[in-house]
Phi, psi and omega in degrees: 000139191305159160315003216260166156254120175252177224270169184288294204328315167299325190276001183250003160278032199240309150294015138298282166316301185322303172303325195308308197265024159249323165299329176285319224263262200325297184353305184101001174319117165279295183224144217218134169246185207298333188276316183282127104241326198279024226236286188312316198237011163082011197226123187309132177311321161276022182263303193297305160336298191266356163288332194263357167288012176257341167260000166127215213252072192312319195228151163232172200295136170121298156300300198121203156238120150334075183340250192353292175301341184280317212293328190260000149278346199275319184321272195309301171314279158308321188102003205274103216231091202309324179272027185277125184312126178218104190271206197227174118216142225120075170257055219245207148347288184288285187317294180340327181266325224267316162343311180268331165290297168048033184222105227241357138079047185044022131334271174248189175278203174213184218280120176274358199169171191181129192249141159201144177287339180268109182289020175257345152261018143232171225124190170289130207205102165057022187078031182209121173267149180253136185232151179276115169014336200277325190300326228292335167297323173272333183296312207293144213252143231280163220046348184317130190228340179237150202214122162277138168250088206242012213234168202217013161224136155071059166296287205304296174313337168289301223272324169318295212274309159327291176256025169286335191270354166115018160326140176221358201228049223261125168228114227258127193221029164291326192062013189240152207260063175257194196229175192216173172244179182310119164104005158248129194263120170264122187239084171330154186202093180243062176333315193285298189277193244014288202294334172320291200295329169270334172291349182249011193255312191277058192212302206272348152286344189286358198250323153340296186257029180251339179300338187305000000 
């Protein structure tokens, strides 16, 4: 990322564009301008202007933006690596759905493997084969930098062996306390503090319009 500081608001529209303009890319879509892209993601043209003036001068009046070119910047900038490997570990409920979603719509990459400690649950699973916890040093597939975290024993340890194998990412659905070393991004994943947060967002607009 360029020197800037850019706003959180921003960094969480910029995969929302990124798909948009991989759908377009596939399309056979060349060049887009700022008013259809807002068409595609619901987001005002001039919101999209200034998120994309934090990576430079993206466009031009008239022209538009150049797919290919936004896409290899988003690339270049971001980190965004479409082939990027990504295992599971956890094939229990949740992994098991996150499997079955598995369609990450030309973001990122999708789930290459998946470890469970349980031999009834591995094997081929939704077209991802799952190898057992034991495997996770040979299995784990070469470049791998992110690990879904789904599982509800021996987390620190798990998570020790994660980055001993080069993990750099963690996206964490434990609810549990571990620890990481410098340079590894732990990313919470809290369905319950989600619902929380929206029950006390919709409780203060109803008190907000019954004051109207």
């Amino acid at each position: 990322m360029r020197n800037i500081d850019v706003p959180k608001a921003t960094l969480h529209r910029y995969p929302i564009y990124l798909k948009a303009l991989r759908r377009l890319q596939k399309n056979g879509v060349e060049r887009v301008m700022s008013k259809e892209l807002a068409n595609l993601v619901d987001i005002e043209p001039t919101t999209i202007r200034r998120d994309f003036s934090f990576l430079g001068n993206l466009g031009k009046q008239g022209y538009g933006y150049d797919v290919d070119r936004l896409i290899e910047i988003f690339n270049a900038q971001l980190g965004v690596d479409f082939d990027e490997k990504i295992i599971l570990v956890g094939a229990g409920n949740l992994g098991r759905a996150l499997i079955n979603y598995n369609k990450w719509d030309y973001v990122v990459g999708e789930i290459a493997c998946a470890f469970d400690v349980d031999p009834d649950k591995c094997g081929e699973k939704f077209g991802v084969e799952v190898y057992p916890m034991e495997q996770l040093e040979q299995k784990i597939p070469d470049g791998c930098r992110i690990a879904i975290l789904t599982i509800s024993h021996d987390v620190q340890e798990t998570v020790d062996r994660l980055v001993a194998c080069g993990i750099k990412g963690i996206v964490d659905f434990t609810h549990q306390h571990f620890k990481v070393p410098k340079g590894v991004v732990i990313k919470v994943v809290d369905v319950v503090s989600s619902i929380q947060e929206l029950v006390f967002q919709t409780n203060s607009f109803d008190e907000k319009t019954k004051k109207q």
